[in-house]
C-alpha positions as a printed Julia matrix, in Angstrom:
137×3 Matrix{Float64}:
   0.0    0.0    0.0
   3.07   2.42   0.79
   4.21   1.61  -2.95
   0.96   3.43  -4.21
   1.3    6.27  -2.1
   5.24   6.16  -3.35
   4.38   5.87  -7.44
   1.75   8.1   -7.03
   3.89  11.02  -5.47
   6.57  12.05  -7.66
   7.58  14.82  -5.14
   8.37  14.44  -0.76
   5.65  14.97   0.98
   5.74  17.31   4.26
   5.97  15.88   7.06
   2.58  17.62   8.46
   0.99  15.85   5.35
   2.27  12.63   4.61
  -0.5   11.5    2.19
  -0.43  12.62  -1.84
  -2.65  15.41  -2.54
  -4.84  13.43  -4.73
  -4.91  10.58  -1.84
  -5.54  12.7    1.03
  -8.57  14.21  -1.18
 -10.32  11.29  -1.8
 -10.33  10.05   1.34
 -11.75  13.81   2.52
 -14.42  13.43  -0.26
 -15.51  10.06   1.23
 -15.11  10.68   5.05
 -17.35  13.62   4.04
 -19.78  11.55   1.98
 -20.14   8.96   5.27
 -20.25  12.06   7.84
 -23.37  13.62   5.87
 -25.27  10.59   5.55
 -24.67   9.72   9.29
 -25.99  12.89  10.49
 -28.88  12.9    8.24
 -29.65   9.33   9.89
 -28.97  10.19  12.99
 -28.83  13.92  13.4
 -26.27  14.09  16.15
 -24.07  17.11  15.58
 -21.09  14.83  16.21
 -20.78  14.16  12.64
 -20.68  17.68  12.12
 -17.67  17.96  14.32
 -15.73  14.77  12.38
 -16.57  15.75   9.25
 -15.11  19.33  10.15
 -12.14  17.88  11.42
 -11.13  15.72   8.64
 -11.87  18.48   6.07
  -9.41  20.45   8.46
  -6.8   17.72   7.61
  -6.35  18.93   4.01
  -4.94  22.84   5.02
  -1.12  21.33   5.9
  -1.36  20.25   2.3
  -0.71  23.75   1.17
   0.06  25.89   4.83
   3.18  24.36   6.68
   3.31  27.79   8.51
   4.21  26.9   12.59
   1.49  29.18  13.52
  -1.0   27.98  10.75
  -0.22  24.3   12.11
  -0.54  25.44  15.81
  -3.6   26.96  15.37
  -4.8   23.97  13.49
  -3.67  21.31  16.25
  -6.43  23.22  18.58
  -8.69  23.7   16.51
  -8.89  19.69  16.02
  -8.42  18.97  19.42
 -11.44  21.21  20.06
 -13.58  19.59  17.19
 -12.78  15.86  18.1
 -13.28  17.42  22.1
 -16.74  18.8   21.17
 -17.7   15.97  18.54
 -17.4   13.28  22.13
 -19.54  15.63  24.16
 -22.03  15.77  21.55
 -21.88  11.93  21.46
 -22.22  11.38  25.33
 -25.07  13.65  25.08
 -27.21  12.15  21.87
 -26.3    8.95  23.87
 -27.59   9.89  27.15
 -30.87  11.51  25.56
 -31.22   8.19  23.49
 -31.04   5.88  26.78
 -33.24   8.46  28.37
 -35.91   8.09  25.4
 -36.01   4.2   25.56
 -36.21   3.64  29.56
 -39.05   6.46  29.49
 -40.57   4.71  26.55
 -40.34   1.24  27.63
 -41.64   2.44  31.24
 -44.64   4.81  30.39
 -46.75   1.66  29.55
 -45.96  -0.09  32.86
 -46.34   2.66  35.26
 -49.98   3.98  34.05
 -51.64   1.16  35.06
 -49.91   0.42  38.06
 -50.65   4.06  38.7
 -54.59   3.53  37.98
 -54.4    0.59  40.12
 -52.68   2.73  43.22
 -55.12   5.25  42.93
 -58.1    2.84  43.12
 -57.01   0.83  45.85
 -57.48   3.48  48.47
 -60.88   4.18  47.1
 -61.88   0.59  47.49
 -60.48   0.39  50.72
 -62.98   3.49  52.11
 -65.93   1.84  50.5
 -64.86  -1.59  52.48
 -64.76   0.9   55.59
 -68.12   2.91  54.93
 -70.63  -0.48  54.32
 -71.49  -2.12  57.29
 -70.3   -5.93  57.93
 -72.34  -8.89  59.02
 -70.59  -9.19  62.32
 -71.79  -5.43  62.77
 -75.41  -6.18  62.18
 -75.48  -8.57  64.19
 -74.87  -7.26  67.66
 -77.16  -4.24  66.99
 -80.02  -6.58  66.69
């Protein structure tokens, strides 16, 4: 696989961008492709932040600037840092979603029965018993 990249580039690469030009496009175009149709799917704005970042990847290509790479390394630590919280988040919501979905069902009637009990248990107290009756006789 090395020998592609090799034949392919005729020229060193930096050492900020070791793929080809042509290489390190394509795989942009299809880590771009993937990141869309994930968010449409999903629409977690985590994809957002990875497709971002690997777009980013392509500006060492043509900027080997100190300050241009600096400002780049935070920039992607930032994304990739932002792109995990929205994960967690989408996560947490999503485990939220299915325990309050799987639980609605079995707490309304559970909740119908609590509330009748007590009212069964006053008419039991309000109508007179046999044993009552009885003795007043």
């Amino acid at each position: 696989m090395l020998e592609i990249f090799a034949e392919e580039s005729g020229k060193l690469q930096n050492v900020y961008a070791p793929l080809p030009l042509g290489v390190h496009i394509g795989f942009c175009l299809i880590a771009t492709a993937l990141y869309i149709v994930l968010f449409q799917r999903r629409k977690t704005y985590n994809y957002l932040c990875l497709l971002a970042a690997v777009d980013l990847t392509l500006i060492p290509q043509f900027a080997t600037q100190s300050a241009v790479i600096g400002t780049l390394f935070f920039v992607e630590i930032a994304l990739l840092a932002a792109s995990c919280v929205f994960s967690y988040k989408a996560s947490k919501a999503k485990k939220l979603a299915a325990a309050n979905k799987s639980h609605v069902p079995a707490e309304e009637p559970s909740d119908d029965a609590e509330e009748d009990a007590p009212e069964k248990a006053e008419e039991k107290d309000s109508e007179p018993s046999d044993e009552d009756s009885g003795e007043d006789e």
